[in-house]
C-alpha positions in Angstrom: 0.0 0.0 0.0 2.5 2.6 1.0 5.9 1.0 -1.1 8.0 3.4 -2.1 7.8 4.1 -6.3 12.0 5.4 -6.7 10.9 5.4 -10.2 8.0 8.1 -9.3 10.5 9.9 -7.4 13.3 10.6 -10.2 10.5 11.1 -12.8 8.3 13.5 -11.0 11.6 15.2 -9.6 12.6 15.3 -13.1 9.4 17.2 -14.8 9.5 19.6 -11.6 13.0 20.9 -12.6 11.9 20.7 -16.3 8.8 22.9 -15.4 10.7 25.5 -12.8 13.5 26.4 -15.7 10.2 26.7 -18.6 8.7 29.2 -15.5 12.1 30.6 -15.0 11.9 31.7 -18.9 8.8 33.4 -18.3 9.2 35.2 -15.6 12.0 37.0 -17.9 9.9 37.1 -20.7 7.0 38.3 -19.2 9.3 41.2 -17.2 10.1 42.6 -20.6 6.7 42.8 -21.9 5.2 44.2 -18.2 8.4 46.6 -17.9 6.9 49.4 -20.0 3.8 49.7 -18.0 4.7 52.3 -15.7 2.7 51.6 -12.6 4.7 48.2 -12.9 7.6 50.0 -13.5 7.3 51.9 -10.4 6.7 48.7 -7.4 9.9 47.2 -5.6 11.0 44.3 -7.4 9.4 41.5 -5.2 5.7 43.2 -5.9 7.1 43.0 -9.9 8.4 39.3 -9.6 4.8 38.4 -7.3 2.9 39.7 -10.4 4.7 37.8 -12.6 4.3 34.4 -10.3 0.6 35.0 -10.3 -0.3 35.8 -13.9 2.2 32.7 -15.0 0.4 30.4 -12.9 -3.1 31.5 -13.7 -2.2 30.5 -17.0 -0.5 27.7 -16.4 -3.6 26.6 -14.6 -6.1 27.2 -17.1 -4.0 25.1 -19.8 -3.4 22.4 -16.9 -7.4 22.9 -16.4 -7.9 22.2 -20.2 -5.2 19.4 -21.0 -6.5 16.9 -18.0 -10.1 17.6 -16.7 -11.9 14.3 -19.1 -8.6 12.2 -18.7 -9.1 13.4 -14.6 -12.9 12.6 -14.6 -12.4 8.8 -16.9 -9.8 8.1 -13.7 -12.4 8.9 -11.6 -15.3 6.8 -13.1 -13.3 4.2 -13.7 -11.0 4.2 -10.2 -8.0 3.9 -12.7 -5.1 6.2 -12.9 -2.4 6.6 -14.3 0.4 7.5 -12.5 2.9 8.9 -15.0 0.6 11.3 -16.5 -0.3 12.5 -13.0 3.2 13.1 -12.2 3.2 15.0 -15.4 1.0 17.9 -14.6 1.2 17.5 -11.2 5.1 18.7 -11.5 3.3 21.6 -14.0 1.2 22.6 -11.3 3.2 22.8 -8.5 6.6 23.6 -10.1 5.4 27.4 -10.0 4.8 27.2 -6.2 8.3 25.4 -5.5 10.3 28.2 -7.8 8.4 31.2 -6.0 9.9 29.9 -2.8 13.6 29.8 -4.4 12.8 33.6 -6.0 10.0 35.8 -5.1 10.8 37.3 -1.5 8.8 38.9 0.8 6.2 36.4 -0.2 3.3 36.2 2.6 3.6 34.0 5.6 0.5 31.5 4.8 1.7 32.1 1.4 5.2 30.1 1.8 3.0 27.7 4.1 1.2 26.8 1.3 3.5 26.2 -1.6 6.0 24.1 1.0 2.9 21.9 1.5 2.3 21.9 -2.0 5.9 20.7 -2.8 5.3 18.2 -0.2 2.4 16.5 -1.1 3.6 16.2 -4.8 6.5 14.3 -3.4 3.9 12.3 -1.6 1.6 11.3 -4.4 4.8 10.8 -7.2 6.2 8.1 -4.0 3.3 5.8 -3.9 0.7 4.2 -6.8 -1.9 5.9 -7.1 -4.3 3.2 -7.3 -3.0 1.7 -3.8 -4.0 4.1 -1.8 -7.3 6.1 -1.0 -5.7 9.5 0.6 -3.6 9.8 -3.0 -6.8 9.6 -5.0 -8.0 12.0 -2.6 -4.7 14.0 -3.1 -5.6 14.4 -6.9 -9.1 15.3 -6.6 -7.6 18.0 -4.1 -5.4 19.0 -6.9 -7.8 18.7 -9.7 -10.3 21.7 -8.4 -7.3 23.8 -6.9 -6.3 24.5 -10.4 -10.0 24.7 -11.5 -9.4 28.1 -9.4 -7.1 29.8 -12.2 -8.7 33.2 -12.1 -7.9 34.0 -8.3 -3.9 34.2 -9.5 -4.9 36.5 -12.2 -6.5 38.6 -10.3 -4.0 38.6 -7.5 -0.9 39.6 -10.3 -3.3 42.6 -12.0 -4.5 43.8 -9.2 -1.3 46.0 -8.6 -2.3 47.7 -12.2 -5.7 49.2 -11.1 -4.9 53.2 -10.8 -6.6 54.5 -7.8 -6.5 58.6 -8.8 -7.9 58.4 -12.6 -8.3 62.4 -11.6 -4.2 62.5 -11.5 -3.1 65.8 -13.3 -0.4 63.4 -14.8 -2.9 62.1 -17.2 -2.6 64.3 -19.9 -6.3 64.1 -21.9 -10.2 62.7 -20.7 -9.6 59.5 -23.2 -6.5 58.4 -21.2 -8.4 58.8 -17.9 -11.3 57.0 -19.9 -9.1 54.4 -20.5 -8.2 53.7 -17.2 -11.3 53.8 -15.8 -12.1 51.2 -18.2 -8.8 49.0 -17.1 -9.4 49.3 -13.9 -13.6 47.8 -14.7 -11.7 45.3 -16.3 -9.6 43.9 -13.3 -12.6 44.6 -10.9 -15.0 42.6 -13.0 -11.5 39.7 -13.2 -12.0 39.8 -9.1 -15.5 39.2 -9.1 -15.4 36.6 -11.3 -12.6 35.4 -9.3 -14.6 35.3 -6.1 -17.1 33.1 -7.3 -14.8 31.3 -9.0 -12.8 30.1 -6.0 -16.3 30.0 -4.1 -17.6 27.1 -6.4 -14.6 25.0 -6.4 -14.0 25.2 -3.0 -17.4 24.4 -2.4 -17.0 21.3 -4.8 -13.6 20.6 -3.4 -14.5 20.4 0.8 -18.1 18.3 -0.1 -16.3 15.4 -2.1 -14.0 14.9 0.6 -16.3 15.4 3.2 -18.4 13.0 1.6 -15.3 10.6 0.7 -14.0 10.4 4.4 -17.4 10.5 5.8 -18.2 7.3 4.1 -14.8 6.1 4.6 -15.1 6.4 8.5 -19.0 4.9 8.4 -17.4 1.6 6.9 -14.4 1.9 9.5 -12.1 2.3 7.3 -10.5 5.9 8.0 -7.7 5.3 9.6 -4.0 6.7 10.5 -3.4 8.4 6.8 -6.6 9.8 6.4 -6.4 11.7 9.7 -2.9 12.4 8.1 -3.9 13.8 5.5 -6.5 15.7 7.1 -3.9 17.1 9.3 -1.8 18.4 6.1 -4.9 20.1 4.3 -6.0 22.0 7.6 -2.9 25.1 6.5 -3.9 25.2 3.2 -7.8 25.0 3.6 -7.1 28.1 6.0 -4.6 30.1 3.1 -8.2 29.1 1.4 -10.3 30.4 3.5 -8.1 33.8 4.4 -8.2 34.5 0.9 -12.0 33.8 -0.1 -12.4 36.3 2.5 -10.2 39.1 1.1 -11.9 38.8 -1.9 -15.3 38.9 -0.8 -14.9 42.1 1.3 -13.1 43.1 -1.8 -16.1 42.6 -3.6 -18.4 44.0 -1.3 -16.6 47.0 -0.8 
């Protein structure tokens, strides 16, 4: 149930650092195209490279979102997965998180809680097969609707383009404050949507597992890696829930 896949290991290891140098590339790419705008221009460099982070994995979450969700819902019918393309996108999901802790600073506590548990659980479900063990299925359903959530990271890099002051005697003519006005609709309307966005999945997310272990327990079969696991999601169902927070008063306001 819980042997040890070295094979897992050194090929999941191997896509992560494939992944991180690909996200690497971007972050540079993406810095050139951004580094005209002047209200990027103007933040510290750890708001610049936290915008960058975000917008590369919202989009990197999206694709993941496209490439996997029928192959992701046939392993769930069928209780079959396979392990190797799992690995896969799983080292394309988290590989973001893991090189955000190695170059973004200043990165919010429950922030850097949350990618290191990230990192960790990937290394937890490339270990073991998949099909062994109940807590790993688990594991990728957890996954699965975490990157259904791709809009809050878009909304969490723009954000820092929205110009409070469209009223600044900077702006030279009414159709450049216009069009700011109408940039910062944009990025409001990306928050909303982001809101309910993250509501519905994590709604989906925490009643599958509720049910799952629920049921588990009712046939006395939850036992010490469920309570595990459990243990491991209560961090990042917090970061969750802190942040579904922020953006509902957000949207309120």
């Amino acid at each position: 149930m819980w042997e040890i896949s070295y094979f897992g290991i050194l090929h999941g290891t191997f896509h992560l650092l494939k992944f991180s140098l690909l996200y690497r590339s971007y972050y540079f790419l993406l810095n050139k195209l951004f580094i005209k705008s002047e209200s990027y221009n103007n933040l510290q460099e750890h708001k610049r490279m936290y915008i960058l982070k975000n917008i590369i994995k919202s989009v990197n979450m999206f694709m993941i979102f496209l490439f996997t969700t029928k192959q992701l819902f046939t392993f769930f019918y069928l209780d079959q997965y396979d392990n190797l393309i799992i690995q896969y996108y799983g080292a394309a999901y988290v590989a973001n998180d893991f090189l955000a802790l190695l170059i973004v600073d200043k990165l919010p506590n429950t922030t850097i809680i949350h990618h290191r548990l990230s990192v960790l659980l990937y290394y937890i479900l490339i270990s073991f097969d998949i099909n062994s063990n109940f807590v790993l299925k688990l594991l990728v359903a957890y996954t699965f609707f975490s990157y259904c959530a791709f809009m809050v990271n878009l909304y969490l890099g723009i954000r820092y383009f929205i110009q409070e002051n469209t009223d600044d005697p900077n702006i030279n003519n009414q159709n450049d404050s216009l069009m700011i006005r109408n940039a910062n609709a944009v990025i409001n309307n990306v928050r909303i949507g982001a809101y309910y966005n993250y509501l519905i999945c994590c709604f989906f997310n925490w009643s599958i597992h509720s049910y799952l272990l629920v049921r588990r327990a009712y046939s006395n079969l939850f036992g010490f890696s469920e309570l595990c696991y459990c243990l491991l999601l209560i961090p990042i169902i917090r970061d969750d829930l802190i942040l579904m927070s922020w953006l509902r008063k957000k949207y309120n306001s």
